[in-house]
C-alpha positions in Angstrom: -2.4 16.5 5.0 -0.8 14.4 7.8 0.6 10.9 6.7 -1.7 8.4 8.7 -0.5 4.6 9.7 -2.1 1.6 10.5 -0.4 -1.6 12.1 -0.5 -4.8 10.1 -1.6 -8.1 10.9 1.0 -10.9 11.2 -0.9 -13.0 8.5 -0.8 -9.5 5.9 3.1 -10.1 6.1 4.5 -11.9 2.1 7.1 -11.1 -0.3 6.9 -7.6 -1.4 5.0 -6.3 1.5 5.8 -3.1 1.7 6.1 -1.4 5.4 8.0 0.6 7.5 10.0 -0.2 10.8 11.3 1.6 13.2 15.0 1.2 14.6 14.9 0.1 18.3 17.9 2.0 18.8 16.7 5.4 17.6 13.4 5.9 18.6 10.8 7.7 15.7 13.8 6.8 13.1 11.6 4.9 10.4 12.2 3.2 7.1 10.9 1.4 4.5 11.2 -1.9 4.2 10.2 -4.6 1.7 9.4 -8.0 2.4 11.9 -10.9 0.0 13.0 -14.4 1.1 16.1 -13.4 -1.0 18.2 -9.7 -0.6 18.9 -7.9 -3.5 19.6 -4.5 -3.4 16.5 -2.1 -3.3 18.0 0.8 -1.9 18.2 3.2 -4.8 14.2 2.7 -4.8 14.4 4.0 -1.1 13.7 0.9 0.5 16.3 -1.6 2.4 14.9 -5.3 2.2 14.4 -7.5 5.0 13.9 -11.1 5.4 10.6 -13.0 7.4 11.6 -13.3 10.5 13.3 -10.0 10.8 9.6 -8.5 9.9 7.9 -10.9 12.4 11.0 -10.1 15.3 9.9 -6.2 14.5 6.3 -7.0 14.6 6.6 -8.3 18.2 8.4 -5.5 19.2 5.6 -3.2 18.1 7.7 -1.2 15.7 6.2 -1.9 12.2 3.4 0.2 10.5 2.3 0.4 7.1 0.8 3.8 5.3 -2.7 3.5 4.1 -3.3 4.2 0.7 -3.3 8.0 -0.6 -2.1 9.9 -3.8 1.8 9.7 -3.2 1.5 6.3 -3.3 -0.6 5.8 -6.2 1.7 8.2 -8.2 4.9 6.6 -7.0 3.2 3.1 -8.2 2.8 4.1 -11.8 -0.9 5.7 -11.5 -1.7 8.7 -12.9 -4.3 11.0 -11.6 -7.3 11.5 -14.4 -9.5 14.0 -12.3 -11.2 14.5 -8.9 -14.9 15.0 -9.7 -15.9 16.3 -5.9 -16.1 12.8 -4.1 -13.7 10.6 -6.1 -10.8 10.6 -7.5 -9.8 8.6 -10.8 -6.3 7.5 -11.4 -5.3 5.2 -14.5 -2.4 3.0 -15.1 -2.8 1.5 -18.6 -6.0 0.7 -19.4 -6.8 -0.2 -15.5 -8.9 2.8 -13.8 -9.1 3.0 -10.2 -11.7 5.0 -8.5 -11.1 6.2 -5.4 -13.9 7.8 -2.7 -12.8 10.2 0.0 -13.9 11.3 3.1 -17.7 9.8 4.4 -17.4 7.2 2.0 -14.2 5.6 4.0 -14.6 3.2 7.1 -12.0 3.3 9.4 -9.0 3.8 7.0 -10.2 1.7 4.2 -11.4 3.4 1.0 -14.0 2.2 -1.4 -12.5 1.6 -4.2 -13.5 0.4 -8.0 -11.2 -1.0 -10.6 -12.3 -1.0 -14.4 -10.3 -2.5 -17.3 -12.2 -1.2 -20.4 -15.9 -1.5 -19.8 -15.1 -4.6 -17.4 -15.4 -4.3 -13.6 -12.8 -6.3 -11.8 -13.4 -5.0 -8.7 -15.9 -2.9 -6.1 -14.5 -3.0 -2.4 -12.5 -2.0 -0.2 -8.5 -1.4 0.0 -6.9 0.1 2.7 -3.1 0.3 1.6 -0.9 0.0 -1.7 -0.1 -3.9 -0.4 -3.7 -4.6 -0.8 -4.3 -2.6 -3.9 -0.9 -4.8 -5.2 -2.7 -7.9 -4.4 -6.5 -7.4 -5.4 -4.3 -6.9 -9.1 -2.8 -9.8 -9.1 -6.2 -12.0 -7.9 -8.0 -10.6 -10.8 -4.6 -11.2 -13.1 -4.6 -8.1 -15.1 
C-alpha cells in the first residue's frame, strides 16, 4: 500500500504538529518535522524540530504535507492492533479502543472513527491524520 498525503491548513499548524517538509534545495528530499516553540533534540525519535514560522515560511512555499492516518502510525503511537473483523479494524492503547473503518466507509481521506474507554463512548467522527487523532484525546481528556 502506497503512503498517501494531504496538505494542511495554516490554522491545523500548534506545538507537536507532526508533518513533513521538503528541502527546497533537494527536490522530493522529505522529513519529519515537529512543531515546538522551544528546540530540544528529537532526532533519535526520527524527527528534527522546527519552530512557527519556519513551518508557516515552508507552508508558503508549498513544501509541507502531513500523512493521513493508517496502521504504521497507530503502531508507532503506542496502539496495538486487536483485530480486523472485515470492515474495521480495532486497535487499543490502555483501556482506550479505537475503531477504525476502511475503504467505502472513508470520505475523501478521513476515516470514521470511534473511541471507547470501557463501556463509555468518547467519540464517533471523523479523523483524518495522527495530529487529529492526538487532539480529539486530549479534548475528551483521557
Amino acid at each position: 500500500m502506497t503512503t498517501q498525503y494531504f496538505i494542511p491548513k495554516l490554522e491545523d499548524f500548534r506545538e507537536g504538529y507532526e508533518c513533513e517538509i521538503n528541502s527546497y534545495a533537494i527536490k522530493n528530499n522529505w522529513y519529519k518535522v515537529i512543531v515546538q516553540h522551544r528546540i530540544p533534540d528529537r532526532k533519535h525519535e526520527g524527527f528534527q524540530s522546527i519552530i512557527p514560522d519556519m513551518i508557516h515560511y515552508h507552508f508558503l512555499q508549498g513544501r509541507v504535507r502531513v500523512q493521513y492516518l493508517d496502521n504504521v502510525l497507530l503502531s508507532e503511537d503506542g496502539w496495538e492492533h486487536k483485530w480486523f473483523d472485515g470492515e474495521a479494524d480495532t486497535w487499543t492503547k490502555g483501556k482506550l479502543v479505537l475503531t477504525i473503518w476502511t475503504g467505502e466507509n472513508n470520505i475523501e481521506g478521513m476515516s470514521r472513527i470511534l473511541i471507547d474507554y470501557g463501556k463509555r463512548r468518547l467519540f464517533d467522527g471523523t479523523c483524518k491524520d495522527i495530529n487529529t487523532l492526538r487532539q480529539i484525546l486530549k479534548l475528551t481528556e483521557v
